[in-house]
C-alpha positions in Angstrom: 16.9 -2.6 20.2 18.1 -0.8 17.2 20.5 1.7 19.3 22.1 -1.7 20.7 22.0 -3.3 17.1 23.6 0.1 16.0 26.3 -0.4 18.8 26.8 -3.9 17.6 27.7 -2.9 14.2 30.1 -0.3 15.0 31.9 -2.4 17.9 32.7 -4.6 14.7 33.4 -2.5 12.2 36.3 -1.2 15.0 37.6 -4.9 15.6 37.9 -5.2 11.9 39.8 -2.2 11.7 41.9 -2.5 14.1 42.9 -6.2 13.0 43.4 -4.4 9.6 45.6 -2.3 11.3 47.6 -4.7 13.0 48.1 -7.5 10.2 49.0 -4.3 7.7 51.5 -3.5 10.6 52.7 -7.3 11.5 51.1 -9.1 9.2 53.0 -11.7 6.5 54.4 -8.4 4.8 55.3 -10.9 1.8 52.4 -11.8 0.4 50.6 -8.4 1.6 52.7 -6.1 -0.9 53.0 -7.9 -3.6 55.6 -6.0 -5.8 53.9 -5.3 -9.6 56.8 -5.3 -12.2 56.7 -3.9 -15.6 57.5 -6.7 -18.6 61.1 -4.6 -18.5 61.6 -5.1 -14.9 60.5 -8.6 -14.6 62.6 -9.4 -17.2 65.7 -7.7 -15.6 65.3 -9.5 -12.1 64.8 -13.0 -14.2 68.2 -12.6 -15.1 69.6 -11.4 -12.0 67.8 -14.0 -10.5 68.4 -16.9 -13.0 71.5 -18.8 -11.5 70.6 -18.7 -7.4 72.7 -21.5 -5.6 72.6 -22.2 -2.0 75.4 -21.0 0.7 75.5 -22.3 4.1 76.2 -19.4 6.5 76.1 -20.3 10.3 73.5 -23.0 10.8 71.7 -21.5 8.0 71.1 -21.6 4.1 70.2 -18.7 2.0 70.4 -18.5 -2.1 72.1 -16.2 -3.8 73.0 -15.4 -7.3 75.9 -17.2 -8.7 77.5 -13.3 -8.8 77.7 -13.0 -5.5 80.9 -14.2 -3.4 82.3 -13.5 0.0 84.0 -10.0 0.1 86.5 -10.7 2.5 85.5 -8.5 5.2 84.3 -11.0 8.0 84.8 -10.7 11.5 84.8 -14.5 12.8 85.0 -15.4 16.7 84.6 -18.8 18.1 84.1 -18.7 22.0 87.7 -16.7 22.9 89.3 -17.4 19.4 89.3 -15.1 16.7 89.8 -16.8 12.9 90.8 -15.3 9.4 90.1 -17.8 6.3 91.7 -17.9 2.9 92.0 -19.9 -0.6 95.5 -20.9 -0.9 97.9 -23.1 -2.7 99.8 -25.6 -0.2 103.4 -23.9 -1.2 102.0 -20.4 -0.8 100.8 -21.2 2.3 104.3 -23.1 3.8 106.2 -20.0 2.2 104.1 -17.8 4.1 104.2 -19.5 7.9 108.0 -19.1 7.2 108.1 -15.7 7.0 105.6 -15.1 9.6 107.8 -16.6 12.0 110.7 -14.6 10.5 108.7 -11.7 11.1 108.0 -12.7 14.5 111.8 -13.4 15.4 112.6 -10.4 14.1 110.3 -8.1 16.3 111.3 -6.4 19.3 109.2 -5.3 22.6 109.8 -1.7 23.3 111.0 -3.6 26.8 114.1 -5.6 26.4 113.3 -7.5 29.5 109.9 -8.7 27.5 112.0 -10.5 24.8 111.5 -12.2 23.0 108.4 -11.7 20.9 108.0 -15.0 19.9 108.0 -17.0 23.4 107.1 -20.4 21.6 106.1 -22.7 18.7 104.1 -25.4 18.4 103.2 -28.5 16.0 99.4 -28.7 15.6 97.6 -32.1 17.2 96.7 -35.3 15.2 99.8 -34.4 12.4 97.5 -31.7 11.0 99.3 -29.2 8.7 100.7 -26.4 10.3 102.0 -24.1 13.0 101.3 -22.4 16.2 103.2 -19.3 17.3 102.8 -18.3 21.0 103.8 -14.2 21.0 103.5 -11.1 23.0 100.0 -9.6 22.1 102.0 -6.6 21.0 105.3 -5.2 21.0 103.9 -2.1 23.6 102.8 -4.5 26.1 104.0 -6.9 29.1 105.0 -10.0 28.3 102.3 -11.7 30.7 99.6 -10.9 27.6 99.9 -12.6 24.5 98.6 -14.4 21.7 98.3 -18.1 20.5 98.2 -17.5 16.4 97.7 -21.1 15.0 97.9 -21.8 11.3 96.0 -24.3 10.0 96.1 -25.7 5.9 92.8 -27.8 5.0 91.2 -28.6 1.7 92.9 -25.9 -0.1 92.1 -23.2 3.0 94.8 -21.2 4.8 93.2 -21.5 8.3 94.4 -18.4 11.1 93.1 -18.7 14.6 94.1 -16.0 17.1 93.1 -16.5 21.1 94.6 -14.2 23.7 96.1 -15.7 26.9 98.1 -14.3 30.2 101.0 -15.9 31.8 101.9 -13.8 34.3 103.8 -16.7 36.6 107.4 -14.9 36.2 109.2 -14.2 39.2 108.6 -10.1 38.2 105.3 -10.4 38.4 104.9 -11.3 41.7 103.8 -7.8 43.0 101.2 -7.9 40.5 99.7 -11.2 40.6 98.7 -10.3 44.5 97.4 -6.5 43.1 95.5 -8.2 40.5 95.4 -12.3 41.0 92.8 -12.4 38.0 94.7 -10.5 35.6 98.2 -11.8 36.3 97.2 -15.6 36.4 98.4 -18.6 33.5 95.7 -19.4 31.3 97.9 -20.9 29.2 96.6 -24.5 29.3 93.2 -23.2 29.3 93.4 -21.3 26.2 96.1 -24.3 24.4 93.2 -27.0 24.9 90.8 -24.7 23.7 93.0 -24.1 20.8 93.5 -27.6 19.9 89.8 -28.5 20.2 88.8 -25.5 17.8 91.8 -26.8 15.1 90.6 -30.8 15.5 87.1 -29.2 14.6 87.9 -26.8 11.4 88.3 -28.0 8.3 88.5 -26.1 5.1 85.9 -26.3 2.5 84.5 -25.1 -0.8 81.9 -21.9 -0.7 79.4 -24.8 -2.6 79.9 -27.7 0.0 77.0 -28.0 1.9 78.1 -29.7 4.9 75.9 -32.3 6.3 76.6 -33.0 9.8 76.6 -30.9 12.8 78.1 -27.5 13.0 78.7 -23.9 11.6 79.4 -22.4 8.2 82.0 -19.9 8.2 83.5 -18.6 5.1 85.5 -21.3 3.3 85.5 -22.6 6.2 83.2 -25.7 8.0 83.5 -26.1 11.9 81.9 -29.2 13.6 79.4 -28.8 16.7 80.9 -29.6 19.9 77.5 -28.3 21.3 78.6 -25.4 23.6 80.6 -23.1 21.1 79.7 -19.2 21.5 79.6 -18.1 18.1 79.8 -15.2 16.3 79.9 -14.4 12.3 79.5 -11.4 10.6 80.4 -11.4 7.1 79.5 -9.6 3.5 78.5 -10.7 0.2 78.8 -8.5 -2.7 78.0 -9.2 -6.8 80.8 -9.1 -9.7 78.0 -7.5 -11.8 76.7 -3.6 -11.8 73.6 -4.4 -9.2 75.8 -2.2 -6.8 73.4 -4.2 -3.9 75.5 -6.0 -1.2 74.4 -8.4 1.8 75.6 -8.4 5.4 75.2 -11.5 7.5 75.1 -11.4 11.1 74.7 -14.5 13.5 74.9 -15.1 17.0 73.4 -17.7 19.6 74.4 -16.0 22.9 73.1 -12.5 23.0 69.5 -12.1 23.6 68.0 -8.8 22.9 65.4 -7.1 25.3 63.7 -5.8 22.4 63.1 -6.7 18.7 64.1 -4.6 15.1 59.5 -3.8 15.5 60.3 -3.1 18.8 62.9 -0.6 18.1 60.8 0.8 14.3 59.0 4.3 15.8 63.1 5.1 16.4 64.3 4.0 13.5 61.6 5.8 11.8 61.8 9.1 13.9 65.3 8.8 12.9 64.5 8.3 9.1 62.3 11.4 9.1 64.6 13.8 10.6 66.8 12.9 7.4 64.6 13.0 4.9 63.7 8.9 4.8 60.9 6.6 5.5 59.7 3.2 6.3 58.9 1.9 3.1 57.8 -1.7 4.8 57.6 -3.5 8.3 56.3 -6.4 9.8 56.5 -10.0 10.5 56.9 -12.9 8.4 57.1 -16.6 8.7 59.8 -17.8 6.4 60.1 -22.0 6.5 59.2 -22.1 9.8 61.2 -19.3 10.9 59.3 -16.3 12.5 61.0 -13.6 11.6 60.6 -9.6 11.6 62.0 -7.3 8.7 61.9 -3.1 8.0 62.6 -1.6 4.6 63.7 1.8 5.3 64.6 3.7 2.3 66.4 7.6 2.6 68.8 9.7 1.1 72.9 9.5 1.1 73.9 12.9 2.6 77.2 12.7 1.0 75.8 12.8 -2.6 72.2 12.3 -2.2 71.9 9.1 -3.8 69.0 7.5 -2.7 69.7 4.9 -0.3 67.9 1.7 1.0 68.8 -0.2 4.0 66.4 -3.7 4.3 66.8 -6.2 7.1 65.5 -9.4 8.2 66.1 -10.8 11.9 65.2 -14.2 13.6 65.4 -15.1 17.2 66.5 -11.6 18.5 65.1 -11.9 21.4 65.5 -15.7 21.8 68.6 -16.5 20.7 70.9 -19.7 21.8 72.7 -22.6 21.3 69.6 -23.6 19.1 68.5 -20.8 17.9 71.3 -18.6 16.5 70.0 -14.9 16.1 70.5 -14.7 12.2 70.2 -11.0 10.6 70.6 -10.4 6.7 70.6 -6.6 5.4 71.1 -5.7 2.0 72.0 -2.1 1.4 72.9 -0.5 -2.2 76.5 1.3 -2.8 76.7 4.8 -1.5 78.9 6.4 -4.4 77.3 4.4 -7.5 73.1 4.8 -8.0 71.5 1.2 -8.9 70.8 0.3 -12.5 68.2 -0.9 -10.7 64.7 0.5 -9.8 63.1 0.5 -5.9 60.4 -1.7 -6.9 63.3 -4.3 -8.6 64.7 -3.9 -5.4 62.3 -5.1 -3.3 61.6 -7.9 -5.6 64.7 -9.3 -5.7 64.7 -8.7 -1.7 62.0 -10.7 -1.2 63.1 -13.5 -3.3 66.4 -13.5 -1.3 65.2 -13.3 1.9 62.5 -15.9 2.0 64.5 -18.5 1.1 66.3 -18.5 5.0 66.4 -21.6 6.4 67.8 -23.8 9.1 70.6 -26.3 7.4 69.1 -29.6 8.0 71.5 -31.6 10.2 72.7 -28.3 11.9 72.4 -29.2 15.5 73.3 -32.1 17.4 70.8 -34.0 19.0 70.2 -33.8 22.7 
């Protein structure tokens, strides 16, 4: 009896380990490792945190401090269209369509026979402001393979949208459209309506509008749902102060991964100790009803040896869709300046970024 008692007791005291293990592994990391600040620390990330407002990115929302602003450097694509935003004045922005399609006029093909550049223009639907040019994709290139470039002013916003197209339906092209009837082919109907729906959708907008209907966030930028848009938004945030810490944003809701960041952390890891680096924090956490996963590697720059921290956060990696982007926010620290600030700071002011993700209410149609 006691030898099965004995037995009893140990089989428990493993269970109770290994759950240890496990929640310390994938457990709510947030409220696990609880950061301790000094009264100097705390009192530096109540100031960096004193002025948070609320941008809408994608279909989410996530605070940040008032310093922080849009760098610039996004990469936006709609479904087939790629699209640039920027804050303009209205005679800025007609002076600068009119030398675009100066520019445009002026180019030549290295092939005479694939002039001109610009094939076409185009007013934009419904009397909104603007221009489309329809071009060769480049001067090096047939003239089958070009590019819509629309222009678009709203609410203060210059508005570019680029989407490639083929018209391959000239009478030299014949040999080549029964080579290679999928390449030589006229999608240019296809890609104009696609064009024109994307332009009636877009509207410019202020970086503290948050919208309330239906649809996606892109900087300066708001585009209504039409409910089978493939998007894709990758964009940076950086402070005007000396925090040297920067956030990148990526979202998606048509790639599913086959396996998650946790998944993919004894690599990451291996990888980190090979140069000198470690997992400083993994795990899962539920963040207003988002169940998410995040790993806080920190290592050294090998340019300068700065020390280095890379953080990330990822929902719906291996789920993502139409209603469930994959959202993915990183913050990483400059590689040339050190941070004023210290790695516990860091990870404070990480976690009280990071947990307030959350889904923009009114971001998805209804079925």
């Amino acid at each position: 009896m006691k030898i099965k008692n004995n037995i009893l007791i140990y089989t428990l005291v493993a269970l109770v380990l290994a759950g240890f293990v496990l929640w310390f592994m994938y457990g709510k990391t947030s409220s696990f490792f609880k950061v301790k600040l000094t009264d100097k620390e705390q009192v530096n990330m109540d100031n960096l945190l004193s002025n948070l407002q609320t941008r809408c990115i994608g279909r989410y929302l996530i605070d940040l401090p008032s310093s922080y602003s849009n760098s610039g450097n996004d990469l936006i694509k709609i479904k087939n269209s790629k699209i640039i935003t920027n804050r303009i004045y209205q005679p800025a922005f007609e002076q600068y369509i009119r030398l675009r399609e100066q520019e445009l006029l002026a180019t030549k093909s290295t092939s005479n026979i694939d002039m001109p550049y610009l094939k076409n223009t185009y007013q934009l639907p419904h009397g909104l402001k603007g221009i489309i040019f329809e071009r060769v994709e480049n001067p090096n290139v047939d003239d089958a393979f070009r590019m819509l470039e629309a222009y678009l002013y709203s609410n203060g916003v210059l508005i570019k949208i680029e989407i490639k197209l083929t018209n391959g339906m000239a009478d030299r092209y014949k040999s080549d459209r029964s080579s290679y009837p999928t390449v030589y082919t006229d999608t240019t109907s296809e890609r104009m309506s696609e064009l024109n729906d994307l332009l009636v959708r877009i509207q410019g907008r202020n970086e503290n509008v948050i919208p309330t209907m239906a649809g996606s966030c892109i900087p300066n930028a708001f585009i209504a749902d039409n409910k089978s848009d493939q998007e894709s938004i990758d964009t940076l945030y950086k402070s005007s102060n000396t925090s040297q810490l920067r956030f990148g944003v990526s979202i998606n809701n048509y790639i599913q991964e086959n396996d998650s960041l946790l998944d993919r952390s004894g690599e990451i890891e291996h990888n980190l100790l090979s140069n000198d680096g470690y997992i400083l924090r993994k795990g899962m956490r539920k963040i207003n009803k988002l169940d998410t996963e995040e790993l806080l590697a920190v290592g050294k720059y090998s340019s300068n040896d700065n020390q280095r921290y890379d953080f990330i956060l990822i929902t719906n990696e291996k789920v993502g869709g139409i209603k469930k982007p994959v959202f993915s926010l990183e913050l990483l620290n400059d590689e040339l300046t050190p941070s004023p600030y210290s790695q516990n700071e860091i990870v404070n002011f990480w976690d009280a970024i990071s947990q307030t993700l959350r889904v923009r209410p009114g971001a998805f149609l209804d079925e």
